[in-house]
C-alpha positions in Angstrom: -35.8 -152.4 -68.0 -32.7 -154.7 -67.5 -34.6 -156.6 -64.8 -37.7 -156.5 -66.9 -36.0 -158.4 -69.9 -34.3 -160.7 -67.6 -37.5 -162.2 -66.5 -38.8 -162.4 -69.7 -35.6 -164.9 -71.0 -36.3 -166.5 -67.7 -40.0 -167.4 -68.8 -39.1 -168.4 -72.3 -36.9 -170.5 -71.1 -38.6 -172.4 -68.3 -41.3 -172.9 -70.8 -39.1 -174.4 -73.7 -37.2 -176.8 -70.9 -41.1 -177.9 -69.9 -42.0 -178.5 -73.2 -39.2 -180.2 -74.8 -39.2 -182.5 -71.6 -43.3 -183.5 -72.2 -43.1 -183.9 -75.8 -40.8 -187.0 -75.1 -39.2 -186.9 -78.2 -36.5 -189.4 -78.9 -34.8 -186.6 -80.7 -30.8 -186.8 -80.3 -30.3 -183.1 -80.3 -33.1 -182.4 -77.6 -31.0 -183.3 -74.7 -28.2 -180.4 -76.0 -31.2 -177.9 -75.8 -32.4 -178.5 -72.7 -28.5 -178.5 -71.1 -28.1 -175.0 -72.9 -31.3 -173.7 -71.9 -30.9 -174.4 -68.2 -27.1 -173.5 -68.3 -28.7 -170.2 -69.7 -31.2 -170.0 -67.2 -28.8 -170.8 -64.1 -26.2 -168.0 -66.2 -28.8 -165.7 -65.9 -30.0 -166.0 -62.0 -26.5 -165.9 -61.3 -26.3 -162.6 -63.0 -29.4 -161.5 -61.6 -28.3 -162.2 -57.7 -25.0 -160.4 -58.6 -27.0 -157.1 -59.8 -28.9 -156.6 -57.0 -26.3 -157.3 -54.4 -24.2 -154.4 -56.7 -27.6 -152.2 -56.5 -27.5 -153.0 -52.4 -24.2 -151.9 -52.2 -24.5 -148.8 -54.3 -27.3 -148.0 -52.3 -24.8 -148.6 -49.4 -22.3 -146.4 -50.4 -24.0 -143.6 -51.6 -25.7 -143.8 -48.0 -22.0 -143.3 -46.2 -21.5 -140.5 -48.7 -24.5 -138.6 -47.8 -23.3 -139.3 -43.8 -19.6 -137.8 -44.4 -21.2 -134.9 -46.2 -23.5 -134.1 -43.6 -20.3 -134.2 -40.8 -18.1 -132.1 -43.2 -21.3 -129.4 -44.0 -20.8 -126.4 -42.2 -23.3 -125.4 -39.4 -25.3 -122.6 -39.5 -23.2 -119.8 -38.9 -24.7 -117.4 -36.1 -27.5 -117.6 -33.9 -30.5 -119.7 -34.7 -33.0 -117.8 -37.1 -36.4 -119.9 -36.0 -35.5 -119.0 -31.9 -36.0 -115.9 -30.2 -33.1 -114.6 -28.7 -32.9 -112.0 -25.6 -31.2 -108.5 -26.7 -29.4 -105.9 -23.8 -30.6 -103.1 -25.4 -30.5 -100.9 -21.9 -28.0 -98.0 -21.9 -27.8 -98.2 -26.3 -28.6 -95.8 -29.2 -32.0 -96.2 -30.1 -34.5 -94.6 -32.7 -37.5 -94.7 -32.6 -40.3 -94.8 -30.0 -40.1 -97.0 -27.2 -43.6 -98.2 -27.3 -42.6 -99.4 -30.5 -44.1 -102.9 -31.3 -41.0 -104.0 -33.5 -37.2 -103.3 -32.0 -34.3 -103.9 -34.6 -31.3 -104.7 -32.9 -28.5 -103.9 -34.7 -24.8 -105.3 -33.8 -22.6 -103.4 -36.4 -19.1 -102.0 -37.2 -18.5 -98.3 -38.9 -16.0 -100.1 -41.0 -17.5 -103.1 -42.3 -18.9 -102.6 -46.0 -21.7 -104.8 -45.8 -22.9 -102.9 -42.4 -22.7 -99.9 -44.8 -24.8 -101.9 -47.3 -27.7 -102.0 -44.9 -27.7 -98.3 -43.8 -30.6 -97.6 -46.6 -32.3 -100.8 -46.0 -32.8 -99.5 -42.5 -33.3 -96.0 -43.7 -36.2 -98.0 -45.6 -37.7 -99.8 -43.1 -38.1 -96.8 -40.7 -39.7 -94.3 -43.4 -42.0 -97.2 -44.4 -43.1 -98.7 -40.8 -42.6 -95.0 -38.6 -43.6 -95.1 -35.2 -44.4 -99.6 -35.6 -40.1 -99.5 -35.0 -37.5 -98.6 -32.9 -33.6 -99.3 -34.2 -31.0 -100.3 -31.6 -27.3 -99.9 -32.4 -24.9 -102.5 -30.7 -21.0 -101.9 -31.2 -19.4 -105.2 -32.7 -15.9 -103.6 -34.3 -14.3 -106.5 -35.6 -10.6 -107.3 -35.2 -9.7 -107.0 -39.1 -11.0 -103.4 -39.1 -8.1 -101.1 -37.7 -10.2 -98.2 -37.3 -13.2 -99.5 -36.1 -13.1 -99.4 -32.8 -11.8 -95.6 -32.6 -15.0 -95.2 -35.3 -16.9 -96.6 -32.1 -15.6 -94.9 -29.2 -16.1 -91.4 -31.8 -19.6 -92.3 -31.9 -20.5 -92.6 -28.3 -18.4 -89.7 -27.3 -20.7 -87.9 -30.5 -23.7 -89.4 -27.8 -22.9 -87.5 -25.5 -23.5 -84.9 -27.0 -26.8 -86.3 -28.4 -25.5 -86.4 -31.8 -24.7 -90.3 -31.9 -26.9 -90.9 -35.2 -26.0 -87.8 -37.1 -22.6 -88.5 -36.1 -23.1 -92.6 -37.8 -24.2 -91.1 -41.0 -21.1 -89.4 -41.1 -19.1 -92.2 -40.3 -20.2 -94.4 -42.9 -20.5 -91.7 -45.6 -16.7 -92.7 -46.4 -15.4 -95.6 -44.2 -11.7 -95.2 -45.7 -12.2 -91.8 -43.5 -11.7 -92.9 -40.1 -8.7 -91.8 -38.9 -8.4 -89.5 -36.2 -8.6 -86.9 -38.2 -11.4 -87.6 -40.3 -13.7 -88.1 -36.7 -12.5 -84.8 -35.1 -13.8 -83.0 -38.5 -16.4 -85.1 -38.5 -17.1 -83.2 -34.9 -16.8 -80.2 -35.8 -19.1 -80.9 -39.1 -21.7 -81.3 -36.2 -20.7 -78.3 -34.5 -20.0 -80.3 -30.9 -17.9 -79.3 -28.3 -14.0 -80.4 -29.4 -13.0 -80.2 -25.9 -15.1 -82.1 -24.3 -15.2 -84.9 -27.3 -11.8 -85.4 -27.0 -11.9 -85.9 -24.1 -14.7 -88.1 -24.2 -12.6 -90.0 -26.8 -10.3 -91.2 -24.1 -12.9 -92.6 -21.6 -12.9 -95.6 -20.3 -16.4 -96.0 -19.6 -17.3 -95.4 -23.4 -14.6 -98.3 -24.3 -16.2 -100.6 -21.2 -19.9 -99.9 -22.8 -17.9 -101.4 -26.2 -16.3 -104.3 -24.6 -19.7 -105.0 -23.7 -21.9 -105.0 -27.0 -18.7 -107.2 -28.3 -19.3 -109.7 -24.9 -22.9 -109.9 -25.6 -22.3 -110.8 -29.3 -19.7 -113.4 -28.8 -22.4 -114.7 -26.1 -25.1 -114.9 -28.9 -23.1 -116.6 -31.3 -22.5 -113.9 -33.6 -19.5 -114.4 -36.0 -19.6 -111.3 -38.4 -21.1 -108.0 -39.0 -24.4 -107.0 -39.4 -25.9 -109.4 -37.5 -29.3 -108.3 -37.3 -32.2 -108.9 -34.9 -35.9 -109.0 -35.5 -38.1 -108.7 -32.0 -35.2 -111.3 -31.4 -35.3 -113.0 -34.3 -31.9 -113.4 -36.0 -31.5 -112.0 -39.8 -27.3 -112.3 -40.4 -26.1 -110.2 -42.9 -27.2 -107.2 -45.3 -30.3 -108.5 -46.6 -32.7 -106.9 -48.3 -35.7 -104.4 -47.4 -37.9 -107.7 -48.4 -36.5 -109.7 -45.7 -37.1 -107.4 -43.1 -40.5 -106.2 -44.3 -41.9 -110.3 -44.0 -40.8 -110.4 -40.6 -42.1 -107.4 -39.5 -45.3 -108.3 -41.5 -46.0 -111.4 -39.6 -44.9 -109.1 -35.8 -47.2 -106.7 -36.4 -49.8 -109.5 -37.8 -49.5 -111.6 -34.2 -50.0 -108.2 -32.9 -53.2 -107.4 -34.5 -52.0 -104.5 -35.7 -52.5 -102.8 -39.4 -49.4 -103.9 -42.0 -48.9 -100.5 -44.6 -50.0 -101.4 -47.8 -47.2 -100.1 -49.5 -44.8 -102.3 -47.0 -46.4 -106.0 -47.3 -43.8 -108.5 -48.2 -46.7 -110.4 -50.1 
């Protein structure tokens, strides 16, 4: 609009200076006119050539700020979601069949909250897809949760006994409950054999089978708990039964195989 309005003054006043100077007019006050009206008309160029070298050098600016926002933005945290990643998934808990076209691979802790957040979701996802997954559990305790790692080493001894998932219901039933206490009970809940859980408890092949899931996570890129795996795509965090069920929509779909109607993510 401002440049607009500009152009139109310009106009005027090119064609009053071209007029007044063909009309020949001995007129004293003409020569006053035609000074103003091309002092005007420089005036205004002037302002002109100033307003777009402040609009260049806006445009500039707002071009660095855009690059130092893009250096200071976070990256993605976590592995990237559009790869596939490759899972270890020999020697851990699983559920579900093998043949299973989908395999969730779960890296979790027993005392993380959001982890406990996605118990149902998964809970979901089985009941509604059956034998079309299998669920993996991978140990990642994290360092600010004192108990996990016991919580871990409880479990595995519990698979031993082939009680590991009954076992990680109980364990995340109450996550303030998991002293040392609270998993022996949680043992005898289960009706296993104290003796040789507790002794299980001490071995250091169950805490080497730990220090691996934690290796591989690290390896992965994983910085926090769930992090979740899709047929080796990446989903970080407790997210919903929605987000699962549109990935495992569009696995089975590459597959060929039927999506339950009650499941789609459409």
């Amino acid at each position: 609009m401002f440049q607009s309005t500009e152009t139109s003054w310009v106009l005027r006043l090119l064609y009053l200076t071209d007029n007044n100077m063909q009309t020949g007019s001995n007129s004293s006050s003409r020569p006053r006119i035609d000074t103003f009206a091309l002092a005007t008309l420089v005036g205004i160029v002037f302002m002109m050539a100033i307003s777009a070298v402040n609009v260049w050098n806006l445009n500039q600016l707002q071009k660095r700020i855009e690059t130092i926002e893009a250096a200071m933005r976070p990256a993605p945290s976590g592995p990237d979601p559009t790869k596939i990643h490759t899972v270890n998934i020999v020697g851990a808990a699983t559920k579900g069949p093998e043949t299973a076209p989908v395999t969730i691979v779960e890296f979790s802790d027993f005392q993380c909250p959001f982890c406990a957040r996605v118990v149902p979701t998964l809970q979901q996802v089985q009941d509604t897809y059956k034998d079309h997954v299998r669920i993996v559990w991978k140990h990642l305790p994290l360092s600010i949760h004192k108990d996990a790692v016991g919580a871990a080493l409880a479990a595995e001894a519990a698979r031993k006994q082939g009680k590991f998932w009954e076992y990680h219901d109980k364990l995340f039933t109450d996550r303030t409950k998991l002293g040392s206490d609270d998993l022996k009970q949680y043992a005898k809940d289960l009706q296993l054999d104290m003796a040789r859980f507790e002794t299980d408890l001490q071995s250091g092949a169950e805490k080497k089978r730990i220090d691996a899931d934690v290796a591989e996570a690290q390896a992965l890129g994983i910085n926090g708990t769930p992090g979740i795996f899709v047929n080796g795509r990446f989903v970080r965090g407790a997210q919903p039964f929605e987000v699962f069920a549109k990935i495992i929509d569009e696995e089975l779909t590459k597959l060929n195989l039927p999506v339950p109607e009650k499941a789609s993510s459409e």
